[in-house]
C-alpha positions in Angstrom: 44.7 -66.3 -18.7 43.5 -63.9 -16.6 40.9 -64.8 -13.6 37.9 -62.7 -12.9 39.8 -61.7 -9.6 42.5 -60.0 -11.3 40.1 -58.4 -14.0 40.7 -54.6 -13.9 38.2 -53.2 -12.3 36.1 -49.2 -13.9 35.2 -47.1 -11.0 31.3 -46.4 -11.6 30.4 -42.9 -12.6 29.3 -40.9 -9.6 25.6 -40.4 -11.5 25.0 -43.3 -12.7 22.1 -45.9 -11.2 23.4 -47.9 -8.9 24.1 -48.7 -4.8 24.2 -44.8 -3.9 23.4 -41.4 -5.9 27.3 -39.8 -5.9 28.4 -36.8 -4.8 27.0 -34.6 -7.7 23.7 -36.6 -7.1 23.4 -36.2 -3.6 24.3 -31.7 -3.9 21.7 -32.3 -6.8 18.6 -33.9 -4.8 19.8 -31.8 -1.9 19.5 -28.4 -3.7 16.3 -29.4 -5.2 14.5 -30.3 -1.7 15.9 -26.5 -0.3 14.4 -25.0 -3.5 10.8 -26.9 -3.0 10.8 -26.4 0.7 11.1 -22.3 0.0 9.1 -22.4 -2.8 6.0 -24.0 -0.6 6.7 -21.5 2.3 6.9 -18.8 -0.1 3.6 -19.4 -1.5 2.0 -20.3 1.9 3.1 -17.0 2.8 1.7 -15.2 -0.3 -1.7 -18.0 0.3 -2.2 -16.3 4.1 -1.0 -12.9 3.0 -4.1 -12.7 0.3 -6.3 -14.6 2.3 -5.9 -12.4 5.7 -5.6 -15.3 7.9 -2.4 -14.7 9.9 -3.0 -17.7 11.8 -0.6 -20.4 12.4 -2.8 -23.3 11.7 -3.9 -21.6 8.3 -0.2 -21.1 7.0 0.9 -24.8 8.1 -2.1 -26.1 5.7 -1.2 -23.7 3.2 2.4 -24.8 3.3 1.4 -28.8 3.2 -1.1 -28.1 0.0 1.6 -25.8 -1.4 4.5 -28.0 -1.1 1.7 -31.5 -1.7 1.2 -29.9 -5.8 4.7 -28.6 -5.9 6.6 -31.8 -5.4 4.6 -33.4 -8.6 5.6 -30.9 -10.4 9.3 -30.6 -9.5 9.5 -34.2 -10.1 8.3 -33.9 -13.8 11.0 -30.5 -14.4 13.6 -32.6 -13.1 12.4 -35.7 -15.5 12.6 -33.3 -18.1 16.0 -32.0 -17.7 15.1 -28.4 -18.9 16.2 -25.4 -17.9 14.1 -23.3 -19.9 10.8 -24.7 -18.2 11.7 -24.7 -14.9 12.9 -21.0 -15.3 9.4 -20.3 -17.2 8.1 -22.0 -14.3 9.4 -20.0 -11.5 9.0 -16.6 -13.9 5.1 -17.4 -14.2 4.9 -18.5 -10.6 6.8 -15.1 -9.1 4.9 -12.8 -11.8 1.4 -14.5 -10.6 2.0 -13.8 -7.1 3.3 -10.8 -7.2 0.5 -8.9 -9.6 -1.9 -10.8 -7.3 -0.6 -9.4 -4.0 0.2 -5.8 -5.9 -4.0 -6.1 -7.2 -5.7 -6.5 -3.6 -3.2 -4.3 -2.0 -4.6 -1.7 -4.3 -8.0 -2.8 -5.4 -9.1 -4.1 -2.2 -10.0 -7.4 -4.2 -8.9 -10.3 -5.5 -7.4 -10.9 -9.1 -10.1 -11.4 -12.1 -9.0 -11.6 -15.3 -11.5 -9.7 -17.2 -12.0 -6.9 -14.5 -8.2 -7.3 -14.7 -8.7 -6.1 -18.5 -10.8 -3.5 -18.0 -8.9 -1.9 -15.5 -6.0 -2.0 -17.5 -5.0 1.6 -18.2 -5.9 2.8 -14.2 -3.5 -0.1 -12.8 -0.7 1.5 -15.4 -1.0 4.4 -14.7 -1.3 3.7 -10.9 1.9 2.1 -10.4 3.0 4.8 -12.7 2.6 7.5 -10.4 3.6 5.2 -7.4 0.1 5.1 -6.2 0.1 1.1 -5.1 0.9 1.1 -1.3 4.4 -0.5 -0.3 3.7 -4.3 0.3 6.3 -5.6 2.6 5.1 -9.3 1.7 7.1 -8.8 -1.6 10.4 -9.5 -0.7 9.0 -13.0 -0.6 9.3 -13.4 -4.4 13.0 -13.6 -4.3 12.8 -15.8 -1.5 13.4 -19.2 -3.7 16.0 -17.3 -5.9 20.0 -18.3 -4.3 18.2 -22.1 -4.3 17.1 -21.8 -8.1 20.6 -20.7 -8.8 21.6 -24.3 -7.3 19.1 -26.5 -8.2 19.6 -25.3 -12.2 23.3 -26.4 -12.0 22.8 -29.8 -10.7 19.8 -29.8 -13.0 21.0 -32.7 -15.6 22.7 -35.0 -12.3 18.8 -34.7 -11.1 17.5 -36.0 -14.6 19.9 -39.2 -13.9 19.1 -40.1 -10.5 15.3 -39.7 -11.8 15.7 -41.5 -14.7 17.6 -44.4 -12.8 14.7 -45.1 -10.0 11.4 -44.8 -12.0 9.6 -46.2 -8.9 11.0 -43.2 -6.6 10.2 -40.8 -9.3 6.5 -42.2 -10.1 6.0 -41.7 -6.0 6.8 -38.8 -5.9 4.5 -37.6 -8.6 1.1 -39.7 -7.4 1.4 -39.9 -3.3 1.7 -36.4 -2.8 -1.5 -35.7 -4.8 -3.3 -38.1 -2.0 -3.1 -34.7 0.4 -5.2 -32.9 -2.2 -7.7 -35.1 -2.0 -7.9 -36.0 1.2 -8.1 -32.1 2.0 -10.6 -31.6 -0.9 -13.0 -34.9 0.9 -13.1 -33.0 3.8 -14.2 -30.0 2.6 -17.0 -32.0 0.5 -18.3 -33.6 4.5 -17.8 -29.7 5.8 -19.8 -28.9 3.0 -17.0 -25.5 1.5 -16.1 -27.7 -1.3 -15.9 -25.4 -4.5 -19.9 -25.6 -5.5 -20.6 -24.8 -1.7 -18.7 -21.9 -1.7 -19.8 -21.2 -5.4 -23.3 -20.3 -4.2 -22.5 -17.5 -2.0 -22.3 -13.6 -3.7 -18.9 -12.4 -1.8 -16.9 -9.8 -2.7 -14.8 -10.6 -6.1 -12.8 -13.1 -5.9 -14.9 -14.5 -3.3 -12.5 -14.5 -0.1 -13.8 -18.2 1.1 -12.6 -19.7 -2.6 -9.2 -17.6 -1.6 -9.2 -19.1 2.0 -10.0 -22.4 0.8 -8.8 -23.5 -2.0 -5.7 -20.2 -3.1 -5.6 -17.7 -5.7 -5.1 -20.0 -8.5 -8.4 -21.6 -7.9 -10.0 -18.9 -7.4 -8.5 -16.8 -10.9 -9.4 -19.7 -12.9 -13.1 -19.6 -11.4 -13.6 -16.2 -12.1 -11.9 -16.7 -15.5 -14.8 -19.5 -16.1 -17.7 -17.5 -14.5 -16.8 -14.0 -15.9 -20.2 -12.0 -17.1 -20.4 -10.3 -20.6 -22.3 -6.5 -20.3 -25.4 -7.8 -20.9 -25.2 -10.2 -18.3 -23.9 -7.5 -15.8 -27.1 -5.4 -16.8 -29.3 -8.0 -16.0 -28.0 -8.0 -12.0 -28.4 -4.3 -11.9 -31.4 -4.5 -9.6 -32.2 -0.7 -8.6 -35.3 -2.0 -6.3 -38.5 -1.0 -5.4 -40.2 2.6 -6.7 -40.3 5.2 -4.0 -41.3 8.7 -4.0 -41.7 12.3 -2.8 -44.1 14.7 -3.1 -41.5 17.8 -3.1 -41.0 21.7 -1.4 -40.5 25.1 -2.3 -38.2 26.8 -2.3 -35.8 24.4 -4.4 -32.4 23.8 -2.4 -28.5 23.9 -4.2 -26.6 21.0 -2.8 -22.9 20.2 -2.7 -21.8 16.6 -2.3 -18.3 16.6 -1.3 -16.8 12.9 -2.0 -13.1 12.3 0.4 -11.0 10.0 -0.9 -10.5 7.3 1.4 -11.6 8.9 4.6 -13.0 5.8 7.0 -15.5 5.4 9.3 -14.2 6.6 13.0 -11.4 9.7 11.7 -13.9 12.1 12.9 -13.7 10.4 16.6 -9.7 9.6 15.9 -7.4 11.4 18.6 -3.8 11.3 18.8 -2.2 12.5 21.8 -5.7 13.6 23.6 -6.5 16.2 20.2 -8.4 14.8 17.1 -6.8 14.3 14.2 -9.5 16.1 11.9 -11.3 18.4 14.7 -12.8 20.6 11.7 -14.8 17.4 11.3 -15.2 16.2 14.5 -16.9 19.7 15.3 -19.5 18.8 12.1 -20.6 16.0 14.2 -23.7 18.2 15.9 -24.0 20.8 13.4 -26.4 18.5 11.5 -27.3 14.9 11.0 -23.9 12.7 11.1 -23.6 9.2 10.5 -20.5 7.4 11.9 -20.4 4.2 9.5 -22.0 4.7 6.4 -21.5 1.6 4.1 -19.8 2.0 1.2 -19.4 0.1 -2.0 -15.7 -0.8 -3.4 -16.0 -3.9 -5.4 -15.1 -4.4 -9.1 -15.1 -0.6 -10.5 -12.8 0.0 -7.5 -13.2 4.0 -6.3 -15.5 4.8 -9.0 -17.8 2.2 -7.9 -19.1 4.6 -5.2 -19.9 7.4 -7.4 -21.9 4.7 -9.3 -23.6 3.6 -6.7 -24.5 7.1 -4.8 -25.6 8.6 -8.1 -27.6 5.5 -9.1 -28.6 3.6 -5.6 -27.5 0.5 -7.0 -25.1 -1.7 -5.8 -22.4 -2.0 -8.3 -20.9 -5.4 -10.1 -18.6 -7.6 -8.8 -18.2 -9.4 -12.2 -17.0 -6.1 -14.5 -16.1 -2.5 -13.6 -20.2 -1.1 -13.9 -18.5 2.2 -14.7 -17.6 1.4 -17.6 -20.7 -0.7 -19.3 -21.2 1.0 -22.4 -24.7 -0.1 -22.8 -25.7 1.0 -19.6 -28.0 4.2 -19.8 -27.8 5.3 -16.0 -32.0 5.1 -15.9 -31.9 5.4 -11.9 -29.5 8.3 -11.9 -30.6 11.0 -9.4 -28.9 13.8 -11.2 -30.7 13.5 -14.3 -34.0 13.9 -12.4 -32.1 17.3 -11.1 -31.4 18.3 -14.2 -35.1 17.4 -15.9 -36.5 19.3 -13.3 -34.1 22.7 -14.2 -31.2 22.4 -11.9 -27.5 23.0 -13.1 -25.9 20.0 -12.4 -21.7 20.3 -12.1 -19.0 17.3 -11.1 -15.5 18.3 -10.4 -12.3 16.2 -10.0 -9.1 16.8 -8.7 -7.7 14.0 -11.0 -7.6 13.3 -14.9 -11.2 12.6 -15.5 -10.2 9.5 -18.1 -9.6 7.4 -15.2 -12.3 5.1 -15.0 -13.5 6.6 -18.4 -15.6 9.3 -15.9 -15.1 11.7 -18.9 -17.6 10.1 -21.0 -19.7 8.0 -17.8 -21.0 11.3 -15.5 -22.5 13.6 -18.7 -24.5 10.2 -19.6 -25.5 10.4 -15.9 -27.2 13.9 -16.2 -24.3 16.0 -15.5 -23.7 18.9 -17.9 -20.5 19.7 -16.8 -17.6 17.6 -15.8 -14.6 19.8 -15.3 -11.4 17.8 -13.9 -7.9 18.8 -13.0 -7.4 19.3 -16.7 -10.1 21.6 -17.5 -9.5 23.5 -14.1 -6.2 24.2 -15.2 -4.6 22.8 -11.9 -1.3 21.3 -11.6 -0.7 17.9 -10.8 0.9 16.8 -7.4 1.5 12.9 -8.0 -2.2 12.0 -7.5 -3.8 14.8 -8.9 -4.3 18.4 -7.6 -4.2 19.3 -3.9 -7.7 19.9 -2.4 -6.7 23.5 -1.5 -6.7 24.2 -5.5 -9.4 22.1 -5.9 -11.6 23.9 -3.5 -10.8 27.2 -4.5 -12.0 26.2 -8.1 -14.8 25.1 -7.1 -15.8 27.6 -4.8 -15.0 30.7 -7.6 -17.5 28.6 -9.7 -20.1 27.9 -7.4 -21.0 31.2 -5.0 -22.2 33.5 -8.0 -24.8 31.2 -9.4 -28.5 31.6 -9.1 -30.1 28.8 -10.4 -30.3 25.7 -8.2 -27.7 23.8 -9.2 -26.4 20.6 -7.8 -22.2 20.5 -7.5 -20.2 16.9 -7.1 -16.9 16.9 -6.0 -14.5 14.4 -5.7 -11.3 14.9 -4.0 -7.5 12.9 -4.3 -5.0 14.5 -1.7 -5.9 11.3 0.6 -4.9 9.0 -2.1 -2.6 6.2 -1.0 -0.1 5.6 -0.5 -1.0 8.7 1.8 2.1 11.0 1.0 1.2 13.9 -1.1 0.1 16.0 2.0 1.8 14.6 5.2 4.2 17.1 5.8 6.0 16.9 9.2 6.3 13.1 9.1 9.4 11.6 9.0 10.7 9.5 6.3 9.9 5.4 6.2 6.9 6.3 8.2 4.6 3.4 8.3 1.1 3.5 6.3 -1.0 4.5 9.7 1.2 6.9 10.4 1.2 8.5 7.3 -2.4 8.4 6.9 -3.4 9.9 9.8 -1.0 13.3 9.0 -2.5 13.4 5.4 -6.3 13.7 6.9 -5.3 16.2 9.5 -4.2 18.1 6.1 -7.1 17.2 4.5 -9.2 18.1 7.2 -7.7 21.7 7.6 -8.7 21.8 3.6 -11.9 21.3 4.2 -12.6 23.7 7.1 -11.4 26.3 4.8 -13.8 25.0 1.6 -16.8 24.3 3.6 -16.9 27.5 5.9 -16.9 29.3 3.1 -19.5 28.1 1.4 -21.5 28.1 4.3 -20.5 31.8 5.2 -20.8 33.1 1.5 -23.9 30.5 0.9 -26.1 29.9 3.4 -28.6 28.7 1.5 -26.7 25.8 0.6 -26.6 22.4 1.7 -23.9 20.0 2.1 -23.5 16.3 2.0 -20.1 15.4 3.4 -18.6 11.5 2.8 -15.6 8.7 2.2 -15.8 7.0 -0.8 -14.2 4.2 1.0 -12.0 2.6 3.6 -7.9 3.6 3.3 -7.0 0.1 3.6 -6.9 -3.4 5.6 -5.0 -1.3 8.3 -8.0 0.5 9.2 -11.0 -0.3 11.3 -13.3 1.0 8.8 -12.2 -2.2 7.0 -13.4 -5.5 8.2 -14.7 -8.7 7.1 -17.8 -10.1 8.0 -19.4 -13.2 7.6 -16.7 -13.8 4.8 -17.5 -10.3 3.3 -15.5 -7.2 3.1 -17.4 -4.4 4.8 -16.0 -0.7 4.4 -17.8 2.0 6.4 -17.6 5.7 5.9 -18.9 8.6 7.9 -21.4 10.5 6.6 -22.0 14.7 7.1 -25.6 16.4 6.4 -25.0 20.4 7.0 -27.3 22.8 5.9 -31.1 24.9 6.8 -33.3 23.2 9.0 -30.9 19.9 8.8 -31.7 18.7 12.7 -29.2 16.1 14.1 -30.1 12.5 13.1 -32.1 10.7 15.9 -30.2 7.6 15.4 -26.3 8.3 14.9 -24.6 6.4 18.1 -27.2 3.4 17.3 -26.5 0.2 16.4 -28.9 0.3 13.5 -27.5 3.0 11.6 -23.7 1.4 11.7 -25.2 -1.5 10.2 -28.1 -0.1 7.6 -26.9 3.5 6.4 -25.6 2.9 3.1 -24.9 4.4 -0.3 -27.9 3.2 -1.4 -29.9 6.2 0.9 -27.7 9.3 -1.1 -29.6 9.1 -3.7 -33.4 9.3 -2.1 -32.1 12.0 0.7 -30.2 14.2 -2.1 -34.1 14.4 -3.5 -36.2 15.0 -0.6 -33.6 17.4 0.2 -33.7 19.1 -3.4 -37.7 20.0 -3.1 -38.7 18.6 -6.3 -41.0 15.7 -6.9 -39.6 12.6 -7.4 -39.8 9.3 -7.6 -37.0 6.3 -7.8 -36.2 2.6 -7.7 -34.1 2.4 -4.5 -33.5 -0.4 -1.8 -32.3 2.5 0.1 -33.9 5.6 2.1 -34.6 9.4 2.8 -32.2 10.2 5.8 -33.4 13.6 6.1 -36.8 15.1 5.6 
């Protein structure tokens, strides 16, 4: 008989439950709690990145809510035991932040599914042509890869030591979550909880909601709240009627739109000499306004053309460019044209970008001739001004009817490289900016000193469409709202300096809503339009 002492004795698998969790256990749990502690600094990172809060504080909270809903989750893959969710997981996760951080380094706003949609084709073809600015923050997407790689192997050994202490796995599903809600309890006393912050119009996306609560949140409230056409329409509040009584004799006028040319280039020196002294001379040879507000929310670029043309601030739920129901009833070209003026846009890019082909002749225009129909090579982004300008120019100097002339530039297009010749390669975004507007700038002296030699008579509305970027000073938030300023030229007869262009007031109230009134005093015809904005010029 053999006693229980002398029983032969089965060593205990090294995975099975029991006193301790094994070698293969132990690599397993270890390799997991590497991958989770990446994966919550990773999309801290990407949290304070979108938000633009650099701040230590900010990215520590970030980190605790990231890795407080992560460890739920990596819980229930590991329960699971399968490799093809946690890889879907980590594909969706990487893709998500990645289009997000690729969509406000571009758009200069946050990530909305239907605008999203709409902008489909532009975004393409934008990353096509390598027009989405470098974004260092990217590496951060492979930053949880070498751990996946681990935690994928020891994957099933997980699954046991899960399965074998339900208690420890059902804690670490349900006490994490308590940090969410704590967090979301204080934000209820602070009063930013979600319906708080719901009730203030920011820019898309709404950086609070970003700040706040993270992208996710934010995508999915956008997804909820997004605004069919007819609902857009409805916000498209021109204002009040004003009017003019009109002149004689009728004046041409030639609005020349720069592609991302910011408030404060005109004052900008580099080594004691401006950067753009053509322009900086401009500044008394007429009215000049240092910080024009512009408009950039969800049409992007062509949301200032919308908004100059019609003096209305553009949507922040869909591209207003492209509402096809939308009849342009405000636009101050087709009171031009009523009244018998010639009325002309040109573009240095494909004019099916933001569908401007079919958008500016329903605005009044009865021409729209882009790089196409100018028969203008392409140089990345479009023709170079200097093409552009001669173009336009051939065009322009023989007529005799008024006419009024639009033209929209692209050279300055980031990611600021088609025209910054002397500047050596992997030079930072500021630097490169700065050679491609003294480019620019030389451009223009040659356009508009010929008009103004050749045409006289003319006059000439000079502006940014917006700011070049989060790098710039023309680019700021306030109060929780992106502001982008722009400066604003007036050249032409009897065009006296503005009274008011080193005050406060007209930093903070010249906007694109005053174009449209001041391109119709200046035309000389009678007119009258819904505008919150103003006559600059009489």
């Amino acid at each position: 008989m053999i006693s229980p002492d002398s029983a032969p004795q089965h060593p205990r698998h090294p995975n099975t439950p029991g006193r301790g969790l094994g070698f293969r256990g132990q690599a397993a749990v270890t390799y997991w709690l590497v991958l989770w502690l990446a994966s919550s600094f990773q999309v801290a990172a990407f949290g304070a990145n979108l938000a633009q809060d650099p701040s230590r504080p900010f990215f520590l909270l970030r980190a605790l809510l990231a890795g407080s809903l992560m460890l739920p989750l990596f819980t229930a893959l590991g329960l699971l035991g399968r490799r093809w969710l946690v890889l879907a997981f980590f594909a969706a996760k990487a893709l998500f932040l990645g289009i997000n951080l690729a969509y406000f380094g571009y758009y200069h706003f946050y990530l909305n599914p239907v605008i999203a949609w709409d902008l489909w084709a532009e975004g393409v073809a934008t990353a096509g042509r390598g027009g989405i600015p470098s974004l260092g923050s990217l590496w951060l997407l492979v930053l949880d890869l070498p751990f996946l790689a681990l935690a994928l192997a020891g994957l099933p050994h997980l699954r046991v030591v899960l399965v074998g202490r339900r208690a420890l796995a059902a804690a670490l599903v349900l006490l994490p979550l308590l940090v969410p809600l704590f967090y979301e309890a204080y934000n209820h006393v602070e009063r930013r909880n979600l319906a708080k912050l719901l009730e203030v119009d920011t820019k898309t996306g709404q950086q609070r909601i970003v700040q706040v609560y993270g992208p996710l949140v934010n995508f999915l409230v956008n997804l909820r709240l997004s605004l069919g056409e007819d609902q857009v329409l409805a916000q498209l509040d021109p204002g009040p009627e004003q009017s003019g009584s009109g002149h004689a004799p009728l004046r041409s006028l030639v609005l020349i739109q720069v592609e991302a040319l910011g408030a404060g280039l005109p004052e900008t020196l580099v080594d004691g000499r401006p950067v753009m002294p053509f322009l900086a001379s401009l500044r008394s040879a007429g009215a000049y306004y240092p910080a024009m507000q512009a408009f950039h929310a969800a049409g992007g670029t062509s949301d200032a053309e919308f908004s100059i043309i019609n003096s209305v601030r553009p949507s922040t739920q869909r591209p207003a460019i492209k509402l096809r129901s939308y009849a342009y009833p405000n636009s101050f070209v087709a009171r031009l044209a009523a009244a018998g003026y010639q009325t002309l846009a040109f573009h240095g890019n494909d004019g099916s970008f933001f569908d401007r082909l079919d958008a500016f002749p329903r605005m009044g225009f009865g021409a729209f001739l882009d790089q196409r129909a100018l028969g203008l090579p392409t140089a990345i982004w479009g023709a170079d001004d200097a093409q552009l300008f001669d173009a336009v120019a051939a065009r322009l100097i023989p007529l005799q009817q008024p006419f009024l002339a639009y033209v929209i530039t692209m050279s300055s297009h980031t990611p600021f490289d088609l025209l910054s010749e002397g500047v050596p390669p992997g030079a930072d975004l500021p630097t490169r900016y700065l050679a491609v507007m003294a480019a620019v700038d030389r451009r223009l002296e040659s356009f508009v000193t010929r008009l103004r030699t050749q045409r006289p008579d003319l006059t000439i509305i000079l502006f940014g469409d917006h700011a070049p970027g989060d790098f710039h000073p023309s680019y700021a938030t306030v109060n929780g709202q992106v502001q982008e300023t722009v400066p604003l030229f007036i050249l032409g007869p009897d065009v006296a300096a503005a009274t008011t262009t080193t005050t406060t007031s007209t930093i903070t109230t010249t906007t694109f809503l005053d174009l449209a009134p001041t391109v119709l005093e200046l035309s000389g015809i009678p007119w009258t339009l819904r505008t919150q904005g103003q006559a600059l010029v009489k």
